[in-house]
Structure formats: structure tokens, C-alpha cells
Steps between C-alpha positions, in 0.01 A plus 500: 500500500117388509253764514285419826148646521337590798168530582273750487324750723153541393222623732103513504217670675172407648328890458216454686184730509169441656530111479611515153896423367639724186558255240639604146491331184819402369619549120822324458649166541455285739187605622331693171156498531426421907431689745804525792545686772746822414908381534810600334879444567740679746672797282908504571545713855133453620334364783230288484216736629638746252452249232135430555432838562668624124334170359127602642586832378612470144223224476193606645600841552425442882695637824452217787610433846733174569330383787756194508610198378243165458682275281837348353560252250746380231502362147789333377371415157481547199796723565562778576440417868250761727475613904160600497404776742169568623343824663160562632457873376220720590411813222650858612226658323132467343671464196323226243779263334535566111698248303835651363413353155866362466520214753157446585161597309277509777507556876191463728423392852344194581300309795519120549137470309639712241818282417293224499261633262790621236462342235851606337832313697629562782839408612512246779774600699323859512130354572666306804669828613163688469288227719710514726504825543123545481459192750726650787712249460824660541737601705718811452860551558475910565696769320762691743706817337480420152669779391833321637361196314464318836199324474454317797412610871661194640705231327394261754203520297682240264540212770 
């Protein structure tokens, strides 16, 4: 019998804090080296809010609010194949990010001059997420009870 793989759940957050997104800087493969906005994949029995909420945790050492959902996407290649999930997140607390030293080396926030002064990369998926965000252009599908991992208020928020 073949073996079929199915795609992954991974998610990502726009943290955003006085017109600056929390960007950290990746130490393994694919991205080793840029800067990217903090994402991880969905753990066996989570939801996806608790999944960027233990991912922001274990590497920034950050609590946030999921304000909701801005962004979907997929990536079918190379395999293995992605959904891409992405909050808007606001910090919990006053809290400064600190790399976990394992996945990432550095964490810092960042304004639109700021990411276009870096001189080190950034990742381009995550730079268009973080313009965005800093530009208002958005819109944002709002969390509803999230601890019964229903996300959305409405699903005629799809059509």
C-alpha cells in the first residue's frame, strides 16, 4: 500500500508593537541566516492558536494575544507540502523577545525603515507579511472561543 503524505499545518504571527513586527533570526535550514517572522508547525492534538502561541513562547519567550487570522497560503514543493496559517498577534505583556538560541539566534522588532535598512536577509514571504501589516493593509478574520478551537465568528466570512 503507498504511503500518502499530507500536508502540513504550519502557522505564523505578525506580533506587532508600536508600529514595529517581532522578527527572529532563523538558524536552521531553509531559512539559516534571515530574518522571518516567528512560525512553527501544528503539534499532534493542537489547534492552531495554540500552536502559535507555544511557538512565540518557546521562541521568543513571549505571551501574545491572537487577534485573528490575516493570511493563508500553500506550498506544494519541494515536498513535503505546507497550509500556511497566519495570525496578527498583539504582545500580552511588556516582555522584550529573546532568541531561544536553538531555532533562532536573534529576535528583535522592527519598523518598515528598519527592515529596509537591515543589512543581513530577510525572508520575503515574512517582509511581505510585515508591510502589510505595518501599511493597514489587512483585513482580519476575528478569533471567536478559541478554547473550543473555533476560530471563526461567522463562516460566512469565507464566501
Amino acid at each position: 500500500m503507498e504511503q500518502v503524505e499530507y500536508p502540513r499545518v504550519a502557522v505564523g504571527a505578525a506580533v506587532v508593537r508600536d508600529g514595529r513586527v517581532l522578527f527572529v533570526r532563523q538558524t536552521y535550514h531553509p531559512f539559516a541566516g534571515q530574518w522571518v517572522v516567528p512560525a512553527g508547525l501544528a503539534e499532534p492534538g493542537e489547534t492552531v492558536d495554540e500552536t502559535i502561541r507555544r511557538e512565540l513562547r518557546e521562541e521568543t519567550g513571549i505571551e501574545v494575544e491572537v487577534v485573528g487570522l490575516i493570511g493563508l497560503t500553500s506550498i506544494a514543493a519541494p515536498p513535503p507540502a505546507h497550509v500556511f496559517i497566519i495570525f496578527l498577534c498583539r504582545a500580552a505583556t511588556e516582555e522584550e523577545p529573546v532568541a531561544d538560541g536553538v531555532e533562532n539566534a536573534a529576535a528583535a522588532c522592527f519598523s518598515l525603515e528598519e527592515l529596509a535598512a537591515l543589512e543581513e536577509p530577510v525572508e520575503p514571504q515574512s517582509l511581505r507579511i510585515a508591510v502589510r501589516v505595518l501599511r493597514g493593509d489587512y483585513q482580519v478574520l476575528p478569533p471567536s472561543d478559541l478554547q473550543s478551537g473555533t476560530i471563526f465568528t461567522e463562516m460566512k466570512a469565507w464566501m
